[in-house]
Structures are given as structure tokens and as C-alpha cells.
C-alpha positions as CSV (number, residue, x, y, z in Angstrom):
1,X,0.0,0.0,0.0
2,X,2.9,2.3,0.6
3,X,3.0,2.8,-3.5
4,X,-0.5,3.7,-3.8
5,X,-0.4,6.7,-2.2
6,X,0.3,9.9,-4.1
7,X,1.5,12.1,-0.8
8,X,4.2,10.0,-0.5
9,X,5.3,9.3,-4.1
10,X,6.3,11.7,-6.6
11,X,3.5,11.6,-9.0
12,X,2.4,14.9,-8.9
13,X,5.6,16.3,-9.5
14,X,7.2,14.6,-12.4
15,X,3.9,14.4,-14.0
16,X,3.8,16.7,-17.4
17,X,0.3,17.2,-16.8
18,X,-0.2,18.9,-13.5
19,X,1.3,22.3,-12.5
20,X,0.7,24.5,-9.9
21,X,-1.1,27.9,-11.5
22,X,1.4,31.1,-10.7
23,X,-0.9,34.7,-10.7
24,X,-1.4,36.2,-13.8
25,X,-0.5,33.8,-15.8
26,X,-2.8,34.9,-18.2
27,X,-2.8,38.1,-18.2
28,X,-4.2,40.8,-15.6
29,X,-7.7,40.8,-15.0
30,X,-10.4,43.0,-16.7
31,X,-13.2,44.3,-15.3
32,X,-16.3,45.8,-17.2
33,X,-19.4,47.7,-15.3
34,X,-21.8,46.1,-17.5
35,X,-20.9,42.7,-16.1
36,X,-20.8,43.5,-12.7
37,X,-24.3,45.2,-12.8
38,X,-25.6,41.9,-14.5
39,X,-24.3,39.6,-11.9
40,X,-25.7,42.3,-9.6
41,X,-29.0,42.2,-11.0
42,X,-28.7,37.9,-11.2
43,X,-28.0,37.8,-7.8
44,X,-30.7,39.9,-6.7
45,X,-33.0,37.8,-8.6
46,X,-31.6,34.8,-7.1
47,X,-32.3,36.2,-3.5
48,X,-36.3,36.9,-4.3
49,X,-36.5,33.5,-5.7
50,X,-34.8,31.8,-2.8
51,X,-37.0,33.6,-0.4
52,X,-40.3,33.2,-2.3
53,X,-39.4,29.4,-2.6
54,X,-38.6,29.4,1.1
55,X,-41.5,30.8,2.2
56,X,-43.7,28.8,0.0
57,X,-42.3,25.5,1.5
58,X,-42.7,26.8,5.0
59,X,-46.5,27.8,3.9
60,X,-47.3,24.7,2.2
61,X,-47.9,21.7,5.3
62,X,-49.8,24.8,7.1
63,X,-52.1,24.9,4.5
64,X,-52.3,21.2,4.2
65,X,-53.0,21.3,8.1
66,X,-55.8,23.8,7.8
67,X,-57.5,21.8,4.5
68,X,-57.5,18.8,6.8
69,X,-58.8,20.4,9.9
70,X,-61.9,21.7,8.0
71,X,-63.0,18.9,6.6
């Protein structure tokens, strides 16, 4: 078993595939205004529609308790 493991061997480092990523290796990063009032707008959407669903699941065995107590 003490070949198996890959903390031990030296897989990761003479294998051609896998390399650690250093920063900026592709190039600096570029941010637009548009995008981030998009993902602003997403995630703003997102919270209503988590809520809503949230509060509809909390809501939905009270109203199955209520249809069964009036029957």
C-alpha cells in the first residue's frame, strides 16, 4: 500500500500534466461595469427566488393542516 499513495510518491511532481497555476498567468484581469451590474442584477434575482421558494415550503404543510382540519 505504501506505492498507492500519491503524498508519498512523486506523482504529482514529475507528472507533465499537473502544474501548480502562478498569478497572472494569463494576463491581468479585466473588469467591465456592465458585467458587474448583471451579476448584480442575477444575484438579486436569485435572493427573491430563494426567499419566495422558502417561504412557500414553509407555507405549504400549514395549508395542508388547515384543508384537513376543515374537513
Amino acid at each position: 500500500m505504501k506505492h498507492c499513495r500519491v503524498d508519498t510518491s512523486y506523482a504529482l511532481k514529475s507528472s507533465p500534466w499537473f502544474r501548480f497555476p502562478y498569478p497572472l498567468q494569463w494576463g491581468t484581469p479585466v473588469f467591465e461595469w456592465k458585467m458587474a451590474l448583471v451579476m448584480c442584477a442575477v444575484s438579486i434575482i436569485a435572493s427573491v427566488d430563494s426567499v419566495g421558494f422558502l417561504s412557500m415550503s414553509i407555507m405549504t404543510p400549514l395549508l395542508e393542516i388547515n384543508i384537513f382540519l376543515t374537513i
